[in-house]
N, C-alpha and C positions, 0 to 999 in steps of 0.2 A: 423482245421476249426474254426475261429472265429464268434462268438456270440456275440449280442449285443442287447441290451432293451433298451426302450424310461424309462427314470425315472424322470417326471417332465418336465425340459428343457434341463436335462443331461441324456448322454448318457453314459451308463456304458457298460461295455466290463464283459463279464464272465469270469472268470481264469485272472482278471486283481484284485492285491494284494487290491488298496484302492475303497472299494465298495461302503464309504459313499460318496455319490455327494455331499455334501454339505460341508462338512466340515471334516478333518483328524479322522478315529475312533482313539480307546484307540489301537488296536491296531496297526495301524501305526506310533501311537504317539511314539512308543516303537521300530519301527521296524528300522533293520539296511541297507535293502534294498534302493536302491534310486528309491522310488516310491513316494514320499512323494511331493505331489503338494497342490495348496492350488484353493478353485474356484474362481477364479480371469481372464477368458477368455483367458487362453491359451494353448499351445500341454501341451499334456500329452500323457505318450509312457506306453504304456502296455507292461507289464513283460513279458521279452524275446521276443521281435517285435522290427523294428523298425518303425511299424506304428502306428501313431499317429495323434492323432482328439482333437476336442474341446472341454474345457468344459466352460459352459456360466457364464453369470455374476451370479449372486446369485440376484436374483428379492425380491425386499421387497414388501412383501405383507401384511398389517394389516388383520389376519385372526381371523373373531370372532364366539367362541364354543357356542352354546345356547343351555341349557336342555332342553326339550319339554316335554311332556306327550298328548300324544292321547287318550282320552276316549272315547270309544264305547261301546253305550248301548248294551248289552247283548239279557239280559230278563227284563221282569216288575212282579210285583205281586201287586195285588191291584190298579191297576191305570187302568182307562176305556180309551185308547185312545194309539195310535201305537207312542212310542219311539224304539223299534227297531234299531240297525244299524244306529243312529246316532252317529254324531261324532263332539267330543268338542275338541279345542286342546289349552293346558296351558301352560304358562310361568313354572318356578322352582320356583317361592312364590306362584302361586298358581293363577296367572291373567289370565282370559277367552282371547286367543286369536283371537282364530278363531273359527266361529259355534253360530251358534242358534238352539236352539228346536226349531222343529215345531210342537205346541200344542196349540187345542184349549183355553185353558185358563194359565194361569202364574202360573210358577211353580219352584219358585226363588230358593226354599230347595234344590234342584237339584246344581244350581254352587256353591251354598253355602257348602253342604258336602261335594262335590269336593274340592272345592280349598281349605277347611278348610285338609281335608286329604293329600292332592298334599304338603301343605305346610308346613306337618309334615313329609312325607315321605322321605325316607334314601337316594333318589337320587342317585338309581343305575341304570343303564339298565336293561331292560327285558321288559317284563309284568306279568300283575299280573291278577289274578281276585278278585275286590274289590265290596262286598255287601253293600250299600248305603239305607239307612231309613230314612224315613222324622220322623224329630224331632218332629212335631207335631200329626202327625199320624205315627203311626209307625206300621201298617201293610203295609204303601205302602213300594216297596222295589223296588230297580232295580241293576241289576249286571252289573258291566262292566268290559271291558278288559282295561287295564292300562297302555299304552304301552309310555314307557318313553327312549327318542335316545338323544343323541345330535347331533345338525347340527352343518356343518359346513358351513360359509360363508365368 
């Protein structure tokens, strides 16, 4: 019984020798089999069959990775007014993309530790939990979650 998965716009066969669609791996580069096709739209016959299917053109696509960071207030201490469960979301230098607080008064210290932190940070995936103090008062405090992905687009 043959088996078969969507991968992209290619179709791969299970127990068929070349698995990369895209392109020959290291090991069929090596291999003495005649399985060796290349993605270019045509049959390609799976080991020990003689049926055989398509494989598509190779589609160029400009695909661009962007680091992100999501900050979500945590907790506050010292601060009279609900930050909670807000959420900022920053480029990889540290530029406010997306998000506003919403607080009664202006409270700049806030993207300023951020993006000064975000654009010291090691730029790994995860998250973290990162405690935040305003420089000029420094009982106020607020914790957040620091959840750093990259997309794909």
């Amino acid at each position: 019984m043959k088996e078969s998965f969507n991968m992209g716009k290619h179709i791969v066969e299970k127990n068929y020798h070349r698995l990369d669609p895209v392109g020959q791996s290291d090991m069929c580069a090596t291999c003495s089999t005649g399985c060796k096709t290349s993605c270019s739209r045509k049959l390609a016959k799976n080991m020990g069959s003689e049926v055989s299917y398509i494989i598509d053109d190779p589609v160029e696509k400009n695909v661009t990775f962007d680091r992100l960071y999501d900050v979500i207030i945590r907790d506050v201490d010292s601060i009279p007014c609900e930050l909670k469960s807000q959420k900022l979301i920053y480029d990889v230098d540290g530029k406010l993309i997306e998000g506003q607080l919403k607080v009664p008064w202006p409270m700049d210290w806030i993207y300023e530790v951020v993006s000064d932190y975000l654009s010291k940070d090691s730029h790994l995936s995860g998250t973290k939990s990162v405690k935040f103090a305003n420089p000029e008062e420094v009982d106020q405090l607020i914790v957040c979650d620091v959840v750093s992905y990259v997309q794909r687009r």
